[in-house]
N, C-alpha and C positions, 0 to 999 in steps of 0.2 A: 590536757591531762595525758600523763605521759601513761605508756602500757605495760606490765609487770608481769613475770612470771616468779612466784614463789618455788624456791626447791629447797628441801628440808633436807639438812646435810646430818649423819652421827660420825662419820668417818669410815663407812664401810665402802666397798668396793661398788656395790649396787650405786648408794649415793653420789659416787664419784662418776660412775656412767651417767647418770640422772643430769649429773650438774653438766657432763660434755656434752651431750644432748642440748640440753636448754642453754648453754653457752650458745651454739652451733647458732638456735633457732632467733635465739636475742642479737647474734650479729645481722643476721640473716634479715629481719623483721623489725631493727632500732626498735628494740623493748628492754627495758631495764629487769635485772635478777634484783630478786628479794632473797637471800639465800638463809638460811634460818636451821639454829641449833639448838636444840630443846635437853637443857638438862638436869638431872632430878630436883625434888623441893630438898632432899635431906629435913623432911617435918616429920620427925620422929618424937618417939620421947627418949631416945637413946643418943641420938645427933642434938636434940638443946639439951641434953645434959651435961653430956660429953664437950663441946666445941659453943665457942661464941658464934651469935647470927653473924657479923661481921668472918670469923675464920671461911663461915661456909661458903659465903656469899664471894668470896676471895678463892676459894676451890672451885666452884660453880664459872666463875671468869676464868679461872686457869684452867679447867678441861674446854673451854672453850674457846678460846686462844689457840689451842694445841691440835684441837680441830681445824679453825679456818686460817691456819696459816699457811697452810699447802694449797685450800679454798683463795685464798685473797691471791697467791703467788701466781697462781693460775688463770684471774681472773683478769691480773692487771696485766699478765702475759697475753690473755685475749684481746686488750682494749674496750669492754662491754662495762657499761653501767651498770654499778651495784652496789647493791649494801648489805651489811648483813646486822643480823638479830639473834640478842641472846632470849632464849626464851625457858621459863622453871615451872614446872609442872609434869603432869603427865602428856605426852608427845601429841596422843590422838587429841586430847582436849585443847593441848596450847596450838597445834595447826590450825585448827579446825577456826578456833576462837579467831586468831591473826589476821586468817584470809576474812573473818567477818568482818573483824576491825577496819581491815585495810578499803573496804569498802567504799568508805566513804571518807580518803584522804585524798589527795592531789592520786596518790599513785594507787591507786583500787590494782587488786589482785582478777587479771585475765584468766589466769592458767595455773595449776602445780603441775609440777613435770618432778616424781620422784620414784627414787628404787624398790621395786618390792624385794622385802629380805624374806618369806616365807618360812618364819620363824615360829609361827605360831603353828600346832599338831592340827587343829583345827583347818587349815588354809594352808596345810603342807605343798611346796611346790609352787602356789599359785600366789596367794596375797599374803603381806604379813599383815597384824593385826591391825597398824598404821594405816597402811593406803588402805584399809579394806575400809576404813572409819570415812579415810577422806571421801572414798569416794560415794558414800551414802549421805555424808555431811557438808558436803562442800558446795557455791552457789557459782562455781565455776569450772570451766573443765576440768580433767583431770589426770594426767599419760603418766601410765605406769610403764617405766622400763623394765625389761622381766631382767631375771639372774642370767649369768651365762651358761 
Protein backbone atom coordinates (compact mmCIF):
# COMPACT_ATOMS: atom_id res chain seq x y z
CA UNK A 1 0.00 0.00 0.00
CA UNK A 2 1.14 2.92 -1.13
CA UNK A 3 1.55 6.26 1.37
CA UNK A 4 -0.78 9.47 1.04
CA UNK A 5 -0.74 12.66 2.16
CA UNK A 6 -4.22 14.65 1.76
CA UNK A 7 -3.98 18.58 1.14
CA UNK A 8 -7.18 20.42 0.83
CA UNK A 9 -6.69 23.06 -1.94
CA UNK A 10 -9.60 26.40 -2.11
CA UNK A 11 -7.12 28.45 -4.18
CA UNK A 12 -5.88 30.58 -1.51
CA UNK A 13 -2.29 31.46 -1.00
CA UNK A 14 -2.12 29.44 2.50
CA UNK A 15 -3.32 26.34 0.42
CA UNK A 16 -0.74 26.94 -2.10
CA UNK A 17 2.26 26.90 0.58
CA UNK A 18 0.48 23.74 1.98
CA UNK A 19 0.57 22.01 -1.36
CA UNK A 20 4.75 23.19 -1.75
CA UNK A 21 5.21 21.84 1.46
CA UNK A 22 3.65 18.56 0.92
CA UNK A 23 4.84 18.52 -2.68
CA UNK A 24 8.57 18.85 -1.09
CA UNK A 25 7.92 16.06 1.46
CA UNK A 26 6.02 13.54 -1.18
CA UNK A 27 9.33 13.80 -3.42
CA UNK A 28 11.25 13.60 -0.64
CA UNK A 29 9.45 10.36 1.10
CA UNK A 30 7.83 8.45 -2.49
CA UNK A 31 4.28 9.15 -1.06
CA UNK A 32 1.45 10.01 -3.35
CA UNK A 33 -0.70 13.68 -2.82
CA UNK A 34 -4.32 13.29 -2.50
CA UNK A 35 -5.15 16.96 -3.13
CA UNK A 36 -8.83 17.79 -2.65
CA UNK A 37 -11.26 20.68 -3.40
CA UNK A 38 -14.45 20.86 -1.43
CA UNK A 39 -17.20 22.99 -3.00
CA UNK A 40 -20.58 24.27 -1.86
CA UNK A 41 -23.81 21.81 -2.14
CA UNK A 42 -25.77 25.01 -3.64
CA UNK A 43 -28.97 22.94 -1.58
CA UNK A 44 -31.01 25.67 -1.29
CA UNK A 45 -34.58 26.35 -1.95
CA UNK A 46 -33.54 29.26 -4.08
CA UNK A 47 -30.65 27.35 -6.13
CA UNK A 48 -33.49 24.17 -7.05
CA UNK A 49 -35.67 26.61 -7.93
CA UNK A 50 -33.80 28.79 -9.78
CA UNK A 51 -31.16 26.35 -11.70
CA UNK A 52 -31.40 22.67 -12.88
CA UNK A 53 -29.27 19.82 -10.53
CA UNK A 54 -27.36 19.07 -13.71
CA UNK A 55 -26.53 23.39 -14.35
CA UNK A 56 -25.15 23.10 -10.65
CA UNK A 57 -23.46 20.19 -10.80
CA UNK A 58 -21.64 21.67 -14.11
CA UNK A 59 -20.80 25.07 -11.89
CA UNK A 60 -19.55 22.91 -9.01
CA UNK A 61 -16.98 21.13 -11.78
CA UNK A 62 -16.16 24.37 -13.29
CA UNK A 63 -14.94 26.23 -10.12
CA UNK A 64 -13.07 23.27 -9.71
CA UNK A 65 -11.23 22.99 -12.73
CA UNK A 66 -10.26 26.68 -12.15
CA UNK A 67 -8.91 25.67 -8.97
CA UNK A 68 -6.57 22.64 -9.84
CA UNK A 69 -5.42 23.69 -12.90
CA UNK A 70 -2.49 25.70 -11.58
CA UNK A 71 -2.65 22.46 -8.76
CA UNK A 72 -2.26 19.94 -11.66
CA UNK A 73 0.45 22.48 -13.71
CA UNK A 74 2.48 22.31 -10.66
CA UNK A 75 2.22 18.99 -9.76
CA UNK A 76 3.22 17.45 -13.15
CA UNK A 77 6.02 20.12 -13.12
CA UNK A 78 7.12 18.29 -9.79
CA UNK A 79 6.97 14.66 -11.15
CA UNK A 80 4.96 13.49 -7.73
CA UNK A 81 2.13 11.12 -7.79
CA UNK A 82 -1.40 12.33 -7.45
CA UNK A 83 -4.78 12.76 -7.70
CA UNK A 84 -7.19 14.88 -7.12
CA UNK A 85 -10.98 15.10 -5.71
CA UNK A 86 -13.86 16.95 -6.13
CA UNK A 87 -15.51 17.03 -3.08
CA UNK A 88 -19.71 19.07 -2.28
CA UNK A 89 -20.56 19.84 1.07
CA UNK A 90 -19.39 21.56 3.90
CA UNK A 91 -15.41 21.65 3.97
CA UNK A 92 -14.86 20.53 7.73
CA UNK A 93 -17.33 17.69 7.24
CA UNK A 94 -16.25 16.46 3.59
CA UNK A 95 -12.23 16.40 4.89
CA UNK A 96 -12.77 15.05 7.77
CA UNK A 97 -15.34 12.31 6.27
CA UNK A 98 -12.51 11.49 3.09
CA UNK A 99 -9.46 10.86 5.27
CA UNK A 100 -12.14 8.36 7.02
CA UNK A 101 -12.93 7.00 3.85
CA UNK A 102 -9.64 6.71 2.62
CA UNK A 103 -8.83 4.56 5.27
CA UNK A 104 -9.49 1.64 4.18
CA UNK A 105 -8.59 1.87 0.28
CA UNK A 106 -5.28 0.64 -1.31
CA UNK A 107 -4.04 4.32 -0.62
CA UNK A 108 -5.22 5.12 3.33
CA UNK A 109 -4.52 8.79 4.19
CA UNK A 110 -0.92 9.07 6.44
CA UNK A 111 -1.00 12.76 6.85
CA UNK A 112 -3.00 16.24 5.92
CA UNK A 113 -0.58 18.87 5.37
CA UNK A 114 -2.85 22.08 4.90
CA UNK A 115 -3.02 26.06 5.23
CA UNK A 116 -4.56 27.77 8.09
CA UNK A 117 -6.62 30.76 6.68
CA UNK A 118 -7.55 32.23 10.33
CA UNK A 119 -10.56 33.48 9.05
CA UNK A 120 -12.69 32.70 11.66
CA UNK A 121 -13.11 35.83 14.73
CA UNK A 122 -12.98 32.93 16.98
CA UNK A 123 -9.37 31.53 15.88
CA UNK A 124 -8.18 34.95 14.71
CA UNK A 125 -4.42 34.71 13.75
CA UNK A 126 -4.19 31.05 14.68
CA UNK A 127 -6.62 28.40 12.97
CA UNK A 128 -9.27 28.87 10.69
CA UNK A 129 -12.38 26.99 11.43
CA UNK A 130 -11.17 24.04 8.81
CA UNK A 131 -7.89 22.76 10.30
CA UNK A 132 -9.09 23.63 13.73
CA UNK A 133 -11.93 20.74 12.88
CA UNK A 134 -9.22 18.61 11.35
CA UNK A 135 -7.28 18.58 13.78
CA UNK A 136 -9.78 17.52 16.57
CA UNK A 137 -11.33 15.09 13.90
CA UNK A 138 -8.75 13.50 12.02
CA UNK A 139 -7.27 9.75 12.79
CA UNK A 140 -4.03 10.97 11.27
CA UNK A 141 -1.50 13.59 11.59
CA UNK A 142 -2.06 16.82 10.84
CA UNK A 143 0.70 20.11 9.79
CA UNK A 144 -0.77 23.15 9.62
CA UNK A 145 1.19 25.64 7.56
CA UNK A 146 0.61 29.06 9.33
CA UNK A 147 0.06 32.48 7.12
CA UNK A 148 2.85 34.48 6.29
Amino acid sequence: MSKTILVPIDGSKNAAKALEWATSLAKTAAMKLLVVNVQPSFQTIHAKTLFKHEDIEQYQQQLFNEVMEPVNARLQQAGVDYETKLLIGDPKTCIVQEVNDQQNSNWPVDMVVMGSRGSNPLFSGLLGSVSYAMIHSAVCPVTIIPQD
